[in-house]
Each structure stands twice: as structure tokens, then as C-alpha cells.
N, C-alpha and C positions, 0 to 999 in steps of 0.2 A: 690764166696763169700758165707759164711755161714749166713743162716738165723735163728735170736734168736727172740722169741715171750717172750716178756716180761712184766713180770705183776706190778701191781701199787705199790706194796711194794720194789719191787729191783729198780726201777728206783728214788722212793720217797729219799730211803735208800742214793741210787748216787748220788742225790740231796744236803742230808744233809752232803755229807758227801765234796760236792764241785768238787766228780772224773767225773761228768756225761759227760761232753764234752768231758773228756780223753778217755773216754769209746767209742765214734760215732769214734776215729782215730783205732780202729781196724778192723782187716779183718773182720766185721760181720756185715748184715744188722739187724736192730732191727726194731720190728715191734711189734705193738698191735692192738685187736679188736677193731673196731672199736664203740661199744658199751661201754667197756673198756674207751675206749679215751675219750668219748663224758660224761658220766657221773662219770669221777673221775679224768683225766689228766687235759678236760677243765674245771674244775668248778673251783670260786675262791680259794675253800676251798685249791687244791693242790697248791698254790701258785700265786706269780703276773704272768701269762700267759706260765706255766710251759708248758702245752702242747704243746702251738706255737712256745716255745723256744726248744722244743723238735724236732718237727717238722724240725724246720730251722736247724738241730743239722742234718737232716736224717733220723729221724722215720718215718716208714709209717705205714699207718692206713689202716686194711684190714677189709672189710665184709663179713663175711659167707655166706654161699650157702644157700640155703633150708635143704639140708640132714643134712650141718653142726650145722645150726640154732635147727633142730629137736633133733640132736643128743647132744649138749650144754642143751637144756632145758630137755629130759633126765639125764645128771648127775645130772643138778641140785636140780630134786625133787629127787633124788637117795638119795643124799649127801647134804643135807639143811644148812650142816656148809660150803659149797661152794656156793661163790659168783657166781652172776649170768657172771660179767665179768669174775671172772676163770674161769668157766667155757667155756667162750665162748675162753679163750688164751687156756685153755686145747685143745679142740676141734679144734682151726687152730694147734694148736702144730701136734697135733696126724695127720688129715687128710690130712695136707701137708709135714707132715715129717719133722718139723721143729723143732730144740731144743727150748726146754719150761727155761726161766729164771725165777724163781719164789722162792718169800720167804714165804710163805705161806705153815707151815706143814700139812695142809689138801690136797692141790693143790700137792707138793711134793710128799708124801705117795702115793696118786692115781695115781701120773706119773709114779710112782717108781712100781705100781704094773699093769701098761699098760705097762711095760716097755720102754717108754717113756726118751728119753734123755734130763736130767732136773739137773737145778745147779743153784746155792744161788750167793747173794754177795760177796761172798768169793772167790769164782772161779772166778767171772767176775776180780776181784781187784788181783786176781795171773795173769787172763790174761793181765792187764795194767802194771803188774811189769816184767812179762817176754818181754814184747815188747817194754820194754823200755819206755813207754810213759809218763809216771811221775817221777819226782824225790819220793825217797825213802822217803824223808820226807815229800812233798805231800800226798802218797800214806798213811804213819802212820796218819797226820794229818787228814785227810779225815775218815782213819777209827776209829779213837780216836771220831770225830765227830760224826758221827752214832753212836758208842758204846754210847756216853752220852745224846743222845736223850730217851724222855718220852718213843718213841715207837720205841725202837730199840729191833728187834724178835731174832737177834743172840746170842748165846751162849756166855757168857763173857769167858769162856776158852778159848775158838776158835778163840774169838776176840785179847786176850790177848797171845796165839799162837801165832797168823800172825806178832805182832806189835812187837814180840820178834824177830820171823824171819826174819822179812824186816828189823828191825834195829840192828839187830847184824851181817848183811851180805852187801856186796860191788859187790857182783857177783851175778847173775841171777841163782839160785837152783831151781832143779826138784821137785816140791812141793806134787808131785805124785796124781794129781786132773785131 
């Protein structure tokens, strides 16, 4: 099973958008820092006990090493529009080889130039449509939802792409992601 380390805006994103549980029924473990977890999954501010519902969902919560820890608070005084939790999902990404879920174009840019295996909302919501795990109109409904959110980061083209393609097709297409 593959491991995705994933940051507080794609999971928030999943949230609003009601797909997050359809998301834990796929091949992949999902995992964040645990620093991460502790000051933005558990606080109330992300929800009535999103993080434990998270949790109970299959998240796990990992700690950095010392090197890892050293090397997180490097990028971050590097790169000061990075959070200190990106940072730290950067860094389990990178030194365990684990693909980075991140919405976050600061976060993204820097995985994309570590070369770092790294993808949006989008990708995760092709992978629930290719495996069948939500109905088509779930999966529009859900993304309609995030699109009309205050703080929704994705592209309304992009947005408004997918919501043409899932709903003018009946069959599972190569979305080439």
C-alpha cells in the first residue's frame, strides 16, 4: 500500500467537500506530521474533532527524527512563506519517500523542484472516480462544495474542467494525472 503524507489544506479541502471518508477506502495510507496534527488537525478551529475523526478514518500521525526535525526547520527559515507544518510533511515526504498531497503553491513548487512526488485535490478526486468509490454525483457535489468555499486555492477552470468531465461521462476515462 502506498503512503501519502498529507497537508491541512487538501484534507480540509476533502472535508468541505464531504469526499474525505471516500478517500481512507483507497489503496493508500495517509499520514501527517505530527506537529501538523497537533497544532491545526486537533485544534477547534479545523472542525468539531476533525482530527480524531480523521484518525478513526485511518490517518496516522508520524514524528520526525532529529535529522528530519533539523532539516524541516532549514527549509523553513530558507522559505518563510512555508509553514512550519509544511515543512515538516515536506521533509517526512522527501526522507521517507513518501508521495506529498498538498495544496499549497509554495509547498507544491518546492516538491516539484526536489523532485518530489506531489498532487492536489484533483488528483486525489480522479483517484475516488477511477475506483469507483463515489457516485458521480457525490463526487461533482463534493467538488462544487470546495469550489464555493471562502478559501477554496484551486483554479475555477480546473474546477469547472473536472465537473464537466465527471458529468458528461458514465465510464471511468484516463484523465492522464
Amino acid at each position: 500500500m502506498n503512503v501519502v503524507v498529507a497537508d491541512t489544506s487538501v484534507l480540509m479541502d476533502l472535508q468541505r467537500g464531504g469526499l474525505i471518508e471516500k478517500c481512507f477506502n483507497l489503496p493508500y495510507n495517509f499520514v501527517v506530521p505530527d506537529l501538523l496534527y497537533h497544532n491545526e488537525l486537533a485544534k477547534p478551529a479545523a472542525g468539531p474533532c476533525l482530527g480524531e475523526s480523521l484518525v478513526a478514518l485511518g490517518l496516522r500521525v508520524e514524528g520526525l527524527d532529529g535529522d528530519e526535525l533539523s532539516t524541516a526547520i532549514r527549509y523553513r527559515r530558507k522559505r518563510p512563506s512555508l509553514s512550519l507544518p509544511q515543512a515538516f510533511a515536506l521533509v517526512l515526504s522527501l526522507s521517507r519517500r513518501w508521495m506529498l498531497l498538498a495544496g499549497d503553491r509554495v509547498l507544491r513548487t518546492l516538491a516539484d523542484k526536489l523532485s518530489l512526488p506531489c498532487h492536489g485535490v484533483l488528483w486525489i478526486l480522479d483517484q475516488v472516480y477511477h475506483a469507483g468509490i463515489s457516485s458521480l454525483e457525490d463526487i461533482v457535489g463534493g467538488l462544487q462544495a470546495i469550489s464555493d468555499h471562502s478559501r477554496c486555492r484551486l483554479l475555477q477552470n480546473e474546477i469547472a474542467d473536472r465537473i464537466v468531465l465527471y458529468s458528461s461521462t458514465s465510464e471511468v476515462v484516463d484523465l492522464g494525472n
